[in-house]
C-alpha positions as CSV (number, residue, x, y, z in Angstrom):
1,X,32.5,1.1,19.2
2,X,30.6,-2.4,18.3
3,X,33.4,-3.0,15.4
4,X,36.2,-2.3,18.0
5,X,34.4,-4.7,20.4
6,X,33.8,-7.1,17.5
7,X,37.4,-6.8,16.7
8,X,38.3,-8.1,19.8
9,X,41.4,-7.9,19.9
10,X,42.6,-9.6,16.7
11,X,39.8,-12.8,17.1
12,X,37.7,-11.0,14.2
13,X,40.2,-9.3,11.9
14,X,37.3,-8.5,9.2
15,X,36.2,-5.5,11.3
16,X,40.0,-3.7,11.1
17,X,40.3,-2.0,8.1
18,X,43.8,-1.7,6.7
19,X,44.4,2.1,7.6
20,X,43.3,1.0,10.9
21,X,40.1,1.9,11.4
22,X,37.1,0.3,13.0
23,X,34.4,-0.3,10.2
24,X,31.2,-1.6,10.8
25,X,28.9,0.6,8.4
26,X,26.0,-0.7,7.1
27,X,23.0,0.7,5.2
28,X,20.7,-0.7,7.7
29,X,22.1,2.0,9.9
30,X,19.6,4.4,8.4
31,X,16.8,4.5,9.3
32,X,17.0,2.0,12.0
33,X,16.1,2.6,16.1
34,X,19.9,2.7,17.9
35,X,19.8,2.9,21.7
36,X,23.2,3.5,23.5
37,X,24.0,3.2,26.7
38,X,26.2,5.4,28.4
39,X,27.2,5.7,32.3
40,X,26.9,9.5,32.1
41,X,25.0,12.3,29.5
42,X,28.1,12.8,27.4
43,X,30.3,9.7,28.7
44,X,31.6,6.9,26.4
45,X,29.1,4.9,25.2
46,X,29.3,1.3,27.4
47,X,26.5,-0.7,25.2
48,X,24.7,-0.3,21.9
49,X,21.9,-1.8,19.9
50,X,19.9,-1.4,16.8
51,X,16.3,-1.8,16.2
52,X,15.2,-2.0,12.6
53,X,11.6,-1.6,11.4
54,X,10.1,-3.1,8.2
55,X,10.3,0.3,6.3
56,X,14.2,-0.9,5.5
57,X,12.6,-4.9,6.0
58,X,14.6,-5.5,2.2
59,X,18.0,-4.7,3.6
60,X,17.8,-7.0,7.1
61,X,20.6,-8.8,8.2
62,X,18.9,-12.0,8.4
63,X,16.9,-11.5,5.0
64,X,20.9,-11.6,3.5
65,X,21.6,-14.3,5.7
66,X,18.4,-16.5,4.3
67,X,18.1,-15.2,1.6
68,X,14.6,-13.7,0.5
69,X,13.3,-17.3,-0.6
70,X,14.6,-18.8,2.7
71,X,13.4,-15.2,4.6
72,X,10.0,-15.8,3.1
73,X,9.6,-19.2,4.3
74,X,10.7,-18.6,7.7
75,X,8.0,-15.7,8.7
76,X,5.4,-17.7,6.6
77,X,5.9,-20.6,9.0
78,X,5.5,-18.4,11.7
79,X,2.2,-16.8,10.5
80,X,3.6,-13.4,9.7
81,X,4.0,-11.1,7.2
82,X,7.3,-8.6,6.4
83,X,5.2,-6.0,7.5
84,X,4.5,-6.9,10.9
85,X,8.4,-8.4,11.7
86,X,11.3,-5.8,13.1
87,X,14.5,-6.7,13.2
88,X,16.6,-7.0,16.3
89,X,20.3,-6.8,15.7
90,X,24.2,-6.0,16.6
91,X,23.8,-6.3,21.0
92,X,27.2,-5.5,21.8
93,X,28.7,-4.2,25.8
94,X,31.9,-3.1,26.3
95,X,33.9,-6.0,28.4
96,X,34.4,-4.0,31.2
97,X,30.7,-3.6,31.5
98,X,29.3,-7.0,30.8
99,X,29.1,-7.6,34.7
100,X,26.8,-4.4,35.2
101,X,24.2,-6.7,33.3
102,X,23.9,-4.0,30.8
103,X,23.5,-6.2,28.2
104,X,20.3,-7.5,29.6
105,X,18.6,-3.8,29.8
106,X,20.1,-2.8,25.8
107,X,17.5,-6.1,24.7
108,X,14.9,-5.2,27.0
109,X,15.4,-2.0,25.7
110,X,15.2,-3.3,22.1
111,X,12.2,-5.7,22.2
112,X,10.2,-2.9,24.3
113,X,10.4,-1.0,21.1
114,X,9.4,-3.2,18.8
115,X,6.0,-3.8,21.1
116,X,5.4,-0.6,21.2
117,X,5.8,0.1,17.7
118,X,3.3,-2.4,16.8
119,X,5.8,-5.7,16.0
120,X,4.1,-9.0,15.7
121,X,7.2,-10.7,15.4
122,X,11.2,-10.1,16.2
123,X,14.3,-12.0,13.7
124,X,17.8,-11.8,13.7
125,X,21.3,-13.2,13.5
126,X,22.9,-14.6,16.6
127,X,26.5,-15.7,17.3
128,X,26.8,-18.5,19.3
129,X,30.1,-19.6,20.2
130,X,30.0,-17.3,23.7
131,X,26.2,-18.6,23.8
132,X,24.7,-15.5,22.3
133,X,21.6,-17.4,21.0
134,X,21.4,-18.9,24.8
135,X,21.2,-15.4,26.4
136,X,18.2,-14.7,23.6
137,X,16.3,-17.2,24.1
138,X,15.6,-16.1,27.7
139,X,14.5,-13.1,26.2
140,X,11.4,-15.5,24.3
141,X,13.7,-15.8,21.0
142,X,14.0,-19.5,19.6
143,X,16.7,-20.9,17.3
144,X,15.4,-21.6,14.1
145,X,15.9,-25.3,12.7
146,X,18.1,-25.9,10.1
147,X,19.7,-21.9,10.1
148,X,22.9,-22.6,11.8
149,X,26.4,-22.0,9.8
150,X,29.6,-21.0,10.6
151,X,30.5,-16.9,9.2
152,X,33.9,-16.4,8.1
153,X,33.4,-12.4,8.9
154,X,32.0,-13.5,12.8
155,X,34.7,-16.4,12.8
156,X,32.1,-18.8,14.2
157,X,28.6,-20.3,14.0
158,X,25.5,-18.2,13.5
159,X,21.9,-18.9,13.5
160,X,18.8,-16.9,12.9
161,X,16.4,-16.5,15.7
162,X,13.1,-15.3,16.3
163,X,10.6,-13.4,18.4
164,X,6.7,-14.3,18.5
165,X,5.6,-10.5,20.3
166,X,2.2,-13.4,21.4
167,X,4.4,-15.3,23.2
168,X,6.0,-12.7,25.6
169,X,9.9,-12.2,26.5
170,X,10.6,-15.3,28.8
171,X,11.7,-14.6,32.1
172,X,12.7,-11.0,31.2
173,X,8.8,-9.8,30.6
174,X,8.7,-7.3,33.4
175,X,11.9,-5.7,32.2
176,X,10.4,-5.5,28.5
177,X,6.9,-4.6,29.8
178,X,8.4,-1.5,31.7
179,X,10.7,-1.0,28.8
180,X,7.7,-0.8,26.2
181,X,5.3,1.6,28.5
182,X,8.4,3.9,29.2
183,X,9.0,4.3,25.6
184,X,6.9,7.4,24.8
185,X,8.6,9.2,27.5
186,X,12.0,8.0,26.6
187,X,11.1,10.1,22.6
188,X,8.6,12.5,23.5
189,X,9.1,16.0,23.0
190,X,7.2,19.5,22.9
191,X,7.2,20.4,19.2
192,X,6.8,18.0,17.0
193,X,7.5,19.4,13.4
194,X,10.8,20.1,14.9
195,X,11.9,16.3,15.3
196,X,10.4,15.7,11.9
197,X,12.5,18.2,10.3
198,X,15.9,16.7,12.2
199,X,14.7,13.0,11.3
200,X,14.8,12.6,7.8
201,X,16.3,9.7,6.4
202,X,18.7,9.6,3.4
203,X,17.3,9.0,-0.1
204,X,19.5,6.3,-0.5
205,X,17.4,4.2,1.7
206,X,15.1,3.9,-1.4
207,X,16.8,1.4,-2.8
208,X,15.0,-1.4,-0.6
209,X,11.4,-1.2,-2.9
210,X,8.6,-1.4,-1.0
211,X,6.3,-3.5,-3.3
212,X,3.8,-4.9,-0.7
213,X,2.3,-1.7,1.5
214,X,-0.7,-0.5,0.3
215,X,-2.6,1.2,3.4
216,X,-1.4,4.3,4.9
217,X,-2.0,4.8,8.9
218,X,-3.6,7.6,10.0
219,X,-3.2,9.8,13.4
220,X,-5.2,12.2,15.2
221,X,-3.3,14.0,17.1
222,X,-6.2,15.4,18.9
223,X,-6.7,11.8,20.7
224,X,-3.7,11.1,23.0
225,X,-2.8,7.7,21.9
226,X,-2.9,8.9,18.5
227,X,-0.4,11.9,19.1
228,X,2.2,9.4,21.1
229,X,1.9,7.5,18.5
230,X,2.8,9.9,16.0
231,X,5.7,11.2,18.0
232,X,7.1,7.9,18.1
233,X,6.7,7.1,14.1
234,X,8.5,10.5,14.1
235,X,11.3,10.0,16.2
236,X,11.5,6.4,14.2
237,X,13.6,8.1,11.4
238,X,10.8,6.0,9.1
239,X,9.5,9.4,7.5
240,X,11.5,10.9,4.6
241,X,9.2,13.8,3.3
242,X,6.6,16.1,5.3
243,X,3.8,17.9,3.8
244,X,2.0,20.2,5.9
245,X,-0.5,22.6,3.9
246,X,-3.4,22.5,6.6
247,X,-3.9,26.5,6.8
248,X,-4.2,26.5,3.2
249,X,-6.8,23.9,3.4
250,X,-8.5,24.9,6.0
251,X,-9.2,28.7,4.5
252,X,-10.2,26.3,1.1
253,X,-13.0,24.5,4.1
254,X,-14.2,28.4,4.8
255,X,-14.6,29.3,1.5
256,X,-16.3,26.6,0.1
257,X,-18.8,27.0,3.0
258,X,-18.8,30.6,2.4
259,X,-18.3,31.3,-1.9
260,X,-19.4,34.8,-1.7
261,X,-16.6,35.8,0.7
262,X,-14.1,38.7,-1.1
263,X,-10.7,37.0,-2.1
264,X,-9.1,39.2,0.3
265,X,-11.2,38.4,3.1
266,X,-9.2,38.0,6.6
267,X,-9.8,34.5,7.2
268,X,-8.4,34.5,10.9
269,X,-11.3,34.4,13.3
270,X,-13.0,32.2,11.4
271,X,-9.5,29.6,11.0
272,X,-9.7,30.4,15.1
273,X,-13.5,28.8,15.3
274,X,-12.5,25.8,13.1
275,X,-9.4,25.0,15.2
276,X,-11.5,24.7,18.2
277,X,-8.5,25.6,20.7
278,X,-6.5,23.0,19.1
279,X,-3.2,24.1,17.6
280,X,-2.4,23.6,13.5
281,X,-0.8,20.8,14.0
282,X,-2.7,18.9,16.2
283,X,-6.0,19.8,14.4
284,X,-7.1,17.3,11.2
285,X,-5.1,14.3,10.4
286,X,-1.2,13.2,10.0
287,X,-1.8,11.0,7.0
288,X,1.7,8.4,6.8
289,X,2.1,6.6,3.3
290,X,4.7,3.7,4.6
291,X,6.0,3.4,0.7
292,X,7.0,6.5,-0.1
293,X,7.4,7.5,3.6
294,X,5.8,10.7,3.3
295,X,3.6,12.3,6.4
296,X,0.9,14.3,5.1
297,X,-1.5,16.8,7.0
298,X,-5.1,17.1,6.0
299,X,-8.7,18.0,7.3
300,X,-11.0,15.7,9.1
301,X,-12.6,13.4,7.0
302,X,-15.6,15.0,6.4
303,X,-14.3,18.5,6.0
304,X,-11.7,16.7,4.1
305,X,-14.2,15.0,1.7
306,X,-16.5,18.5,1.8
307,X,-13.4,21.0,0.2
308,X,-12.2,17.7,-2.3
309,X,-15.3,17.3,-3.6
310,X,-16.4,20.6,-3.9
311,X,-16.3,21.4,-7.7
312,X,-18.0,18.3,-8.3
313,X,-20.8,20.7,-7.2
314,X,-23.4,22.3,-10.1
315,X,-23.2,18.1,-11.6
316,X,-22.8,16.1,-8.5
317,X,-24.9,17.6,-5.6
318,X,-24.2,17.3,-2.1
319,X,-26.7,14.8,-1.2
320,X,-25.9,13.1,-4.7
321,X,-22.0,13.1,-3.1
322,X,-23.3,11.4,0.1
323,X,-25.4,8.8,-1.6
324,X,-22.2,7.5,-3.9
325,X,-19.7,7.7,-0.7
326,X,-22.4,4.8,1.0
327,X,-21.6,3.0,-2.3
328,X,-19.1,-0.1,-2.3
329,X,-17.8,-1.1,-5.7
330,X,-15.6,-4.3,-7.0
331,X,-13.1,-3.5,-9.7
332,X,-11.5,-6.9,-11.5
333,X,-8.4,-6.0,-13.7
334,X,-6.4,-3.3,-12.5
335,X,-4.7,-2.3,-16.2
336,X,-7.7,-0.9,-17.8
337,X,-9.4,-1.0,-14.5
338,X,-7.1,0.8,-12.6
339,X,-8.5,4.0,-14.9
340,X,-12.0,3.2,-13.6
341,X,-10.7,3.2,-10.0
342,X,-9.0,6.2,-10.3
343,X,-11.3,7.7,-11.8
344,X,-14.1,6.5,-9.6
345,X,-11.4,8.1,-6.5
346,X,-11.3,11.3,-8.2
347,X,-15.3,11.8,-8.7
348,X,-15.8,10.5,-5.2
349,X,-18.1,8.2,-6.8
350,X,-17.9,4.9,-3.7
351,X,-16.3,5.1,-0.7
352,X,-15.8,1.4,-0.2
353,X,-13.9,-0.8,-2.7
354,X,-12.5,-4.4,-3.3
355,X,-9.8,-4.2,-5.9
356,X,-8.5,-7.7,-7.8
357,X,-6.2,-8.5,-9.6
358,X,-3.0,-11.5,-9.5
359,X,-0.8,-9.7,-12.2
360,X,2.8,-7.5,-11.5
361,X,3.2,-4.3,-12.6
362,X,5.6,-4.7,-16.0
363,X,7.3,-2.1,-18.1
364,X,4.7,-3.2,-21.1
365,X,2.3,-2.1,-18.8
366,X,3.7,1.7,-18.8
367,X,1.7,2.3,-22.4
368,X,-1.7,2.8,-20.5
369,X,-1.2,2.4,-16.7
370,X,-0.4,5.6,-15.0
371,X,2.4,4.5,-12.8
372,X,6.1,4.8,-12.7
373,X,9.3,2.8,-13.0
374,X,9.5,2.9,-9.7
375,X,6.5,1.0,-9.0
376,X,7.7,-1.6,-11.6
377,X,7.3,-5.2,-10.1
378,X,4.4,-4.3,-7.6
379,X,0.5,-5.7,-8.0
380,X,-1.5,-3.9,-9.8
381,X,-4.1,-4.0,-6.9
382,X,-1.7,-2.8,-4.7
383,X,-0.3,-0.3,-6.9
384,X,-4.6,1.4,-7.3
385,X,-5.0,1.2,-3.8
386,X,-2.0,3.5,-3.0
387,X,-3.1,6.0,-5.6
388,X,-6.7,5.7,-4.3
389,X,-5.4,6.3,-0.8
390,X,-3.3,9.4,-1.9
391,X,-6.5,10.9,-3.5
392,X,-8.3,10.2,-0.5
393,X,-6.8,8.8,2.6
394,X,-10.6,7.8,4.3
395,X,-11.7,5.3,2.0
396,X,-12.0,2.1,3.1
397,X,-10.8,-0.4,0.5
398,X,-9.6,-4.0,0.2
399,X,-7.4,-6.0,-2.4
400,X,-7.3,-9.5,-3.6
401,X,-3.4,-10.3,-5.0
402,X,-4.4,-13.7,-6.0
403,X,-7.0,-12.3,-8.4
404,X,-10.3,-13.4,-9.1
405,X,-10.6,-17.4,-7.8
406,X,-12.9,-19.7,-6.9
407,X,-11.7,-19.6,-3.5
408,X,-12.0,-15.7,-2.9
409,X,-15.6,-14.8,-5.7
410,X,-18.5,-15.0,-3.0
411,X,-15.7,-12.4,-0.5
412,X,-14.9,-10.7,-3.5
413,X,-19.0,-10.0,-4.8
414,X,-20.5,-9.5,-1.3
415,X,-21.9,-6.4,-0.3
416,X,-21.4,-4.7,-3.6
417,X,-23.6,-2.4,-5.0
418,X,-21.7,-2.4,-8.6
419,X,-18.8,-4.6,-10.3
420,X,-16.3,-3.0,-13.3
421,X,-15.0,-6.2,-14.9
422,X,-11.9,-5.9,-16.8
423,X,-9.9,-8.8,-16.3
424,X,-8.6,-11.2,-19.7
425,X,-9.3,-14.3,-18.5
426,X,-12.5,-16.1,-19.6
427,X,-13.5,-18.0,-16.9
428,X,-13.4,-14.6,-14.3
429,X,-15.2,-12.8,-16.4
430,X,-18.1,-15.2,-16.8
431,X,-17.9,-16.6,-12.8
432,X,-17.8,-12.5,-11.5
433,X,-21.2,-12.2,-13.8
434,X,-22.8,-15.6,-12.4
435,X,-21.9,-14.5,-9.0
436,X,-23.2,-10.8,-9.9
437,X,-26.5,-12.3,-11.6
438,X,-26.8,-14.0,-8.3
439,X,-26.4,-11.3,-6.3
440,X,-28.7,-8.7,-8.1
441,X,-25.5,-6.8,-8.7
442,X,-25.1,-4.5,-12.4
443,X,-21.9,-4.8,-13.9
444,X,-20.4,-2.6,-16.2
445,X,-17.4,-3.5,-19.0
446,X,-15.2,-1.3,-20.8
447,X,-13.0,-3.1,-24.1
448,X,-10.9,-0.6,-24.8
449,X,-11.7,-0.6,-28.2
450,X,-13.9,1.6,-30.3
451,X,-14.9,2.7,-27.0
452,X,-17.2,-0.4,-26.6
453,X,-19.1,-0.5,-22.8
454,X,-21.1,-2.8,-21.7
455,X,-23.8,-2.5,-19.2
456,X,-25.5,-5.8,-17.1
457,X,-28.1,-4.2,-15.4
458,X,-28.8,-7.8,-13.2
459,X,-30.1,-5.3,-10.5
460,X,-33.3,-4.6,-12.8
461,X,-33.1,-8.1,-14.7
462,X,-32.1,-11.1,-12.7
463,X,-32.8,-13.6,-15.5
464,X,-30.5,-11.6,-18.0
465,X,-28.2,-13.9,-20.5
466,X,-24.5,-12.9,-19.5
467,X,-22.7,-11.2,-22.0
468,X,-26.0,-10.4,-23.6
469,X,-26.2,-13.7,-24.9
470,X,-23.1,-13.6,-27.4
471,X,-21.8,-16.7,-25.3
472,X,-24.6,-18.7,-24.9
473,X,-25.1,-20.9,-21.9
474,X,-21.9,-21.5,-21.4
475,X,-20.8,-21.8,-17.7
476,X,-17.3,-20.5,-15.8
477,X,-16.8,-24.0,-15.0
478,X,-17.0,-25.3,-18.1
479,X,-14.2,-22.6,-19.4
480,X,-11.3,-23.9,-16.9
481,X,-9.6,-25.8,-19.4
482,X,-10.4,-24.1,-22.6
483,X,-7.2,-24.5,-25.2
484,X,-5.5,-21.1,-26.4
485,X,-7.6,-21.3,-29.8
486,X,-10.3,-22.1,-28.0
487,X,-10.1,-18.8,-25.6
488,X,-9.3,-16.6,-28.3
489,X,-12.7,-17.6,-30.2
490,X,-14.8,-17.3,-26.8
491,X,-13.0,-13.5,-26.6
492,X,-14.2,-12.9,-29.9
493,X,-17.7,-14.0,-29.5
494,X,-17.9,-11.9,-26.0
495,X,-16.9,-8.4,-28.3
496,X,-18.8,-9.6,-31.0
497,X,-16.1,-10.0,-34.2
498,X,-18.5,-7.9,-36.7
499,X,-17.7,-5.1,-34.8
500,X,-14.8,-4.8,-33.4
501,X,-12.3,-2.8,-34.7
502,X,-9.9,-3.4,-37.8
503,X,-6.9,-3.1,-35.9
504,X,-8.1,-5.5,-33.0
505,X,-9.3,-7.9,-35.5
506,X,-6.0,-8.0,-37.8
507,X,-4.0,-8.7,-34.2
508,X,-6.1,-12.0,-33.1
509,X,-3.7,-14.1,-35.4
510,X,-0.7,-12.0,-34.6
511,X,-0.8,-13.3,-31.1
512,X,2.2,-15.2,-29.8
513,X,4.2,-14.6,-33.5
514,X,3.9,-10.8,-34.2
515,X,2.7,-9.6,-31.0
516,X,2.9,-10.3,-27.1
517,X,-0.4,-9.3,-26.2
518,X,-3.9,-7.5,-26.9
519,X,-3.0,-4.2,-28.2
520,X,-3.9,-1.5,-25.7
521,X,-3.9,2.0,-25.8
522,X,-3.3,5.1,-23.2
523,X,-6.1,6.7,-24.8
524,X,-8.5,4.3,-24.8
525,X,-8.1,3.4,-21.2
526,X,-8.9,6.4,-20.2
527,X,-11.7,6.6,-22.1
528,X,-12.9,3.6,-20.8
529,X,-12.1,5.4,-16.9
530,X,-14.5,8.0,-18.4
531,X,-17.5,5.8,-19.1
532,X,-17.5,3.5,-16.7
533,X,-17.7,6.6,-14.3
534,X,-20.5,7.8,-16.2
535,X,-22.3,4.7,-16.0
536,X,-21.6,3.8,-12.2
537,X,-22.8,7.6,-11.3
538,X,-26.2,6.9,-13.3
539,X,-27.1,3.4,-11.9
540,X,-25.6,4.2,-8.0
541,X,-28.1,7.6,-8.0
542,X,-31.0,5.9,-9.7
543,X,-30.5,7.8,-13.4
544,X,-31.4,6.2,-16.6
545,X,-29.1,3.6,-17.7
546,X,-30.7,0.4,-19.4
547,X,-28.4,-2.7,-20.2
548,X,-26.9,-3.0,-23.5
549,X,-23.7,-2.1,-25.7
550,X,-22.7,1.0,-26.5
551,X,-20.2,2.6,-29.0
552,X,-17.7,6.0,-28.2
553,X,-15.9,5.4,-30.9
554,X,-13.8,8.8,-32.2
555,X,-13.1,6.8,-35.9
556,X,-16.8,7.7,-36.4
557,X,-17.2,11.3,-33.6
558,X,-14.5,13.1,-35.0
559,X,-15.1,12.8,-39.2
560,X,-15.4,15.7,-41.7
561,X,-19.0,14.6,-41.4
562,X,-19.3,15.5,-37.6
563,X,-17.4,18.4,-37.9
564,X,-20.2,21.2,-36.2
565,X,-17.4,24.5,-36.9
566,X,-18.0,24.0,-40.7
567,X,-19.6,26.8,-41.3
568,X,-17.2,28.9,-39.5
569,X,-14.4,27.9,-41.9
C-alpha cells in the first residue's frame, strides 16, 4: 500500500518495479512495530506506519541516511545513546483519507509507542516538499541543521528529524498521552507463551551486530507493571528465541532443599507450595538478553542463586556462599581477566563487579578468550558482562569502556573489597595499586606465565612496596610517557626477568619484528581464572593467604620426577 501511495501516480517511479509491482521491502520491516489503520476489522488498510526499536537500531533509515559517523554525532549532541532512540518512519494515508485526519492519529499512534516502550529519544527521515517535516514538528520533532538533501528515490528534499521523549509531543500531547496509556490494552492478551511462539523474528535480522548491550532486563510477572511490560516486549517482535525450563528448575529448588528425596519422588504438591497460586509462567523471572534476543525463565533470585550454587556445597558453605555474594570486586583487563571474571561468576565468588577495559574484541584474541566470531569487534568489558549476566542474571555489575584513566580510578576502586589486575599497560597497573594501597584494598595478579600470581595483601599491609618492590619507587605519573624500550624494561622488572620463562623471555626482542604481541596461551589463562579464584575465596572469607609470588608452573608439576603412579608402572 505505502509503495502504491509513494508511487503516486508516476511522481515517484522508483517504487514501480518493472513487472509492475509495488515494492517497498525493507529489512527494517522485521522486527519493527507496524500499526495500520483500517475503517473496518478486515477493510482495506486506509493508513500505515512503522515503529522501529533499537534491537534492528544498525539498519535505520536515518542511520543509512547519516551515515553511522554522522548517526553518532547527531544522538551524541542530543545526549543519547542508540539504545535509548527508536525510530519513527514511512507515515503514509491513503488520499482519499487524508481529510479524516488519520494521519495525525497513525503518529500519535507511533510516538505513544515509543513512550511506552521506554524511548528517550525519536529520529527519522522526513520529506518535505508537501511539508512533511512541518506536520512533524507539531508532533515535538525538530529539523536537524545541516541534514537536508534532495533523494533521487523520494524525488525531492529530505531531512532527518528528531524527537526528545523530555520535551513532550507539541500540541498533540494529549493525543500521544492517551495513545501511550492505551497501549497495553491495544497488545495484551490472555496467554502469553502463545504470542511469543507467533512473534519470532527471522534470523536474518542478525546481521545488524549488537556490540554495545550488555545488561539484560528483567520481569516479574508476578508484579503487574512487570507483566505489561513483558507482554508488550513480546508482542514487540524483539525476541527471537524462548527458553522456558522453570518446572525443571523448580523440582532442582526441591531437591536441593530436600537431597534424601527418592529420584522418583512425585514432586507435585510440593511444585504446588512453591508456586504459591501463581501459574508457571508467571512465577520466577523472564530474564531478556537484548543481544542475542533470547527470553529466559528462571527462579527468584535467591532460589535462583540457592539451586546454582548448590554443588559448591561440601567446599563453599552456605553462609561461606552468602559472605562472598556481599563481596564487590574490580577486574582490569578483560583478556586474561575475563577468565577470572568468569570464573569468579561461576563459583559465585562476588555478587558486585566493575569490569575495565578500553580494548575490542579481535580475532588474535580467539587463542585464549572464550568468545565467538560473532562477538568479534565488541569491548571486552562488555563482552564479560554478557557472559557474567547469562551465568547469573542478578548480579549487579558495572563496566568502564574507556579503561582504566585517571578520570574514572577513584569510581573505578571505590567500594571494593578486592582488585584482579590484568591490564598491559604500565601506568594502570601501578595507578590501580596506588589507589588500592590507598584504599586498604588486596590485589591479586595472574602473568600467565609459568603460572606466576601475585598477591598485594594492602588490606593487612598498608605501607607495602607495590609490585613487591621489583619497581622501586616509581610513581604512575611518572610512567605516562615512558618510550617502548623503556616500557618493555619496566615489564620485565615487574615479572622479575630471572624467572620468567624461556619462551617469554626469547619473545621480548621479537616484539614488533617476529611477533605482534606478548605470547599468550588458552591454557594458561585459564589457569590464571583458576588461581585468582582460589586467592579471592581465601582473602574474601578470611583464610590464609599472605602476600607474595607464587609459582604453578606444570614445566616443573608434571616431570618424571613428580610422577606419584611410578610404582604402579
Amino acid at each position: 500500500m505505502r509503495a502504491r501511495v509513494l508511487f503516486d501516480r508516476g511522481r515517484r517511479p522508483a517504487f514501480l518495479a518493472e513487472d509492475g509491482r509495488h515494492v517497498d521491502d525493507q529489512d527494517l520491516d522485521h522486527g519493527a512495530w507496524h500499526f495500520v489503520a483500517r475503517k473496518e476489522p478486515d477493510g482495506p488498510p486506509l493508513g500505515y506506519i512503522r515503529l522501529s526499536t533499537p534491537a534492528t537500531g544498525e539498519l535505520y533509515q536515518s542511520r543509512a541516511f547519516l551515515g553511522v559517523a554522522g548517526y553518532l554525532r547527531v544522538l551524541g549532541d542530543a545526549g543519547v545513546t542508540p539504545e535509548e532512540t527508536f525510530e519513527h518512519s514511512r507515515l503514509v494515508v491513503e488520499h482519499r483519507a487524508r481529510k479524516l485526519g488519520l494521519g495525525a492519529y497513525l503518529n500519535a499512534v507511533a510516538i505513544g509507542a515509543a513512550h511506552a516502550l521506554g524511548a528517550k529519544a525519536m529520529i527519522g527521515t522526513s520529506g518535505t516538499k508537501d511539508g512533511q517535516h512541518e506536520f512533524h514538528e507539531r508532533f515535538g520533532f525538530r529539523c536537524v541543521d545541516g541534514t537536508r538533501r534532495y533523494v533521487e528515490q523520494y524525488t525531492e528534499d529530505v531531512v532527518i528529524m528528531f524527537h526528545d521523549v523530555s520535551k513532550g509531543a507539541g500540541e498533540y500531547q494529549d493525543l500521544v498521552t492517551k495513545a501511550r496509556d492505551e497501549l497495553p490494552k491495544l497488545v495484551a492478551v490472555d496467554h502469553v507463551p502463545a504470542i511469543a511462539t507467533s512473534h519470532r523474528r527471522p534470523e536474518r535480522l542478525n546481521a545488524g551486530a549488537n556490540t554495545t548491550s550488555w545488561q539484560p532486563l528483567l520481569f516479574t510477572p508476578a508484579v503487574a507493571t512487570d507483566r505489561d511490560a513483558l507482554r508488550t516486549l513480546l508482542n514487540s517482535g524483539q525476541v527471537r528465541e524462548i527458553h522456558d525450563t522453570i518446572d525443571a528448575q523448580i523440582d532442582e529448588l526441591i531437591r536441593s532443599r530436600e537431597p534424601w528425596l527418592p529420584p522418583a519422588e512425585d514432586l507435585a504438591q510440593r511444585k504446588n507450595e512453591q508456586l504459591g497460586g501463581l501459574s508457571e509462567w508467571e512465577y520466577g523471572t523472564w530474564v531478556y538478553y537484548p543481544w542475542s534476543q533470547r527470553l529466559v525463565h528462571v527462579l527468584p533470585r535467591e532460589e535462583f542463586r540457592l539451586v546454582r550454587t548448590d554443588r559448591n556445597r561440601g567446599k563453599i558453605e552456605r553462609p561461606q556462599q552468602r559472605t562472598l555474594l556481599g563481596k564487590r570486586i574490580g577486574v582490569v583487563g578483560l583478556s586474561v581477566g575475563n577468565s577470572a571474571a568468569v570464573t569468579f561468576a561461576l563459583e559465585g565468588i562476588g555478587g558486585s563487579f566493575k569490569l575495565a577495559d578500553f580494548d575490542e574484541f579481535g580475532l588474535s584474541n580467539l587463542n585464549r578468550l572464550r568468545a565467538g566470531v560473532h562477538q568479534l569487534g565488541v569491548n571486552k568489558a562488555v563482552i564479560s558482562a554478557r557472559q557474567m549476566f547469562e551465568i547469573d542474571p542478578y548480579l549487579d555489575i558495572e563496566i568502564f569502556t574507556d579503561g582504566l584513566t585517571k578520570a574514572n580510578l577513584e569510581n573505578f576502586v571505590e567500594h571494593l573489597d578486592l582488585l584482579v589486575e590484568e591490564c598491559d599497560t604500565p601506568y594502570a597497573k601501578i595507578a590501580a595499586r596506588e589507589e588500592a594501597r590507598k584504599r586498604g584494598i588486596p590485589v591479586v595478579m595472574d602473568c600467565n606465565d609459568r603460572g606466576m600470581l601475585d598477591v598485594e595483601r594492602f588490606d593487612e599491609e598498608p605501607d607495602r612496596p607495590l609490585l613487591h618492590g621489583l619497581i622501586g619507587d616509581i610513581t604512575a605519573d611518572e610512567l605516562e610517557n615512558l618510550t617502548k624500550p623503556q616500557k618493555v624494561d619496566l615489564i620485565l622488572a615487574m615479572v622479575d626477568a630471572e624467572r620468567i620463562s624461556p619462551e617469554l623471555r626469547a619473545s621480548f626482542d621479537e616484539l614488533g619484528k617476529t611477533l605482534s604481541s606478548w605470547p599468550q596461551l588458552a591454557s594458561g589463562v585459564a589457569l590464571g581464572g583458576a588461581l585468582t579464584a582460589e586467592v579471592a575465596r581465601r582473602i574474601l572469607l578470611g583464610g590464609e593467604c599472605a602476600s607474595g609470588r607464587f609459582y604453578v608452573d606444570f614445566a616443573e608439576l608434571i616431570t618424571p620426577a613428580t610422577n606419584t603412579a611410578r610404582s604402579l608402572v
